[in-house]
C-alpha positions as CSV (number, residue, x, y, z in Angstrom):
1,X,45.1,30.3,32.4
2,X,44.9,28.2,35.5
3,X,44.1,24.5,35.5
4,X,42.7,23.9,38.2
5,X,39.1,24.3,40.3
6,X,38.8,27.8,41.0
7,X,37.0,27.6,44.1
8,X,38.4,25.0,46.3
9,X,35.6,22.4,47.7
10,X,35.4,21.4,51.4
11,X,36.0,18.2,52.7
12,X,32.5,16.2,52.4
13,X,33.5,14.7,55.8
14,X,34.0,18.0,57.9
15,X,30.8,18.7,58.2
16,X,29.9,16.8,61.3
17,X,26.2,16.0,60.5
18,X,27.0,14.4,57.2
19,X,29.9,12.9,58.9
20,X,28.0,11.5,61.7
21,X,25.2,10.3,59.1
22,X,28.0,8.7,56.9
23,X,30.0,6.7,60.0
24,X,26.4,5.6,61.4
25,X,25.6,4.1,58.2
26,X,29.2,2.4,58.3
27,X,29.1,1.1,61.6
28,X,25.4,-0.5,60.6
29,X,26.5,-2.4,57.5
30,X,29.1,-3.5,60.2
31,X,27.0,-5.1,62.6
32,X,25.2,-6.4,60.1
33,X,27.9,-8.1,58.6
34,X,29.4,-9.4,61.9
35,X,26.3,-10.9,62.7
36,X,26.4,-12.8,59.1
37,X,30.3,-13.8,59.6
38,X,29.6,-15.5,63.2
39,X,25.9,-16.9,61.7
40,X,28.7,-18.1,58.8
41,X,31.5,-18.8,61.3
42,X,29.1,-21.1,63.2
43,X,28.1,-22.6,60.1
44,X,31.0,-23.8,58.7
45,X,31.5,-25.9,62.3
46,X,28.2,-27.3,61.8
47,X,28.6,-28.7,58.4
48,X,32.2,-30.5,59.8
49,X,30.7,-31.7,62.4
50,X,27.3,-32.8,60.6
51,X,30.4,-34.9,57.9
52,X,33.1,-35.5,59.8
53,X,31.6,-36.3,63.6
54,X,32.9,-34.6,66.2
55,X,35.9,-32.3,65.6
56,X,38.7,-31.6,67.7
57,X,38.2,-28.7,70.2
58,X,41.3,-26.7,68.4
59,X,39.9,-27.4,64.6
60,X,36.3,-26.0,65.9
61,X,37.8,-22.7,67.0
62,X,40.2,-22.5,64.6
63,X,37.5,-23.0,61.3
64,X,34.9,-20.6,63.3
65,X,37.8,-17.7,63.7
66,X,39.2,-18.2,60.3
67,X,35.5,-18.4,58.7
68,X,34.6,-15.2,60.8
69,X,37.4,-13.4,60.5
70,X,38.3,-13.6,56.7
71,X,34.2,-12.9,55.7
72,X,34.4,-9.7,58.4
73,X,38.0,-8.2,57.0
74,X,36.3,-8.6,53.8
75,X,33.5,-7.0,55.1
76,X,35.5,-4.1,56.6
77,X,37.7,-3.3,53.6
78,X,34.5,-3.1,51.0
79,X,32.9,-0.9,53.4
80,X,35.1,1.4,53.4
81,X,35.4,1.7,49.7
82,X,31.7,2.3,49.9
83,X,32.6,4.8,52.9
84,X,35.5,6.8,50.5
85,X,33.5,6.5,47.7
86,X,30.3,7.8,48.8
87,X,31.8,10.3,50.9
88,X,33.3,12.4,48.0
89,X,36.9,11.2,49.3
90,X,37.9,9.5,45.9
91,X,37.0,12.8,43.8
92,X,38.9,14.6,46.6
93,X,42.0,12.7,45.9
94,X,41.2,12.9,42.5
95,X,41.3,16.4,42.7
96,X,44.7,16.7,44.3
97,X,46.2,15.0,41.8
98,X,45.2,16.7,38.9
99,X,46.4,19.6,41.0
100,X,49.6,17.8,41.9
101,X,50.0,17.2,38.0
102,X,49.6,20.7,36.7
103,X,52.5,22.1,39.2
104,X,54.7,19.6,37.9
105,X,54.7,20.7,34.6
């Protein structure tokens, strides 16, 4: 007897109204989350400037592009472990290798 799902399931993602619904709600978290990591970027400058006094031109846009950059990669890689998670990718992978597994034996 066969281990494996007798009816294969499609792709969550190929059906372009759930796809378009899942990327919208992507790209939103996104914007929201830039607008936090420049708000934070911008920030960060403040409170060196407020202690220190008044920072070099090269340390301002180097603390606002490291602050904003590292809190909006972070932002980008957890959305899209919500994005493959909520999609149905992860069972999808999860799938194949159970799949993958069975042949081997």
């Amino acid at each position: 007897m066969p281990r494996h799902d007798p009816i294969p399931r499609p792709d969550p993602l190929d059906d372009p109204a759930y796809a378009t619904h899942v990327w919208g709600r992507f790209k939103r978290i996104l914007r929201w989350m830039t607008a936090i990591s420049i708000a934070s970027g911008a920030g960060a400058v403040g409170i060196l400037w407020h202690s220190l006094g008044p920072l070099p031109i090269h340390m301002a846009i180097a603390t606002f592009l490291g602050v904003t950059l590292s809190i909006l990669m972070a932002a980008l890689l957890m959305g899209l472990i919500f994005l493959s998670s909520g999609s149905g990718h992860d069972e999808a992978v999860e799938r194949h290798e159970r799949s993958a597994a069975w042949r081997d034996e």
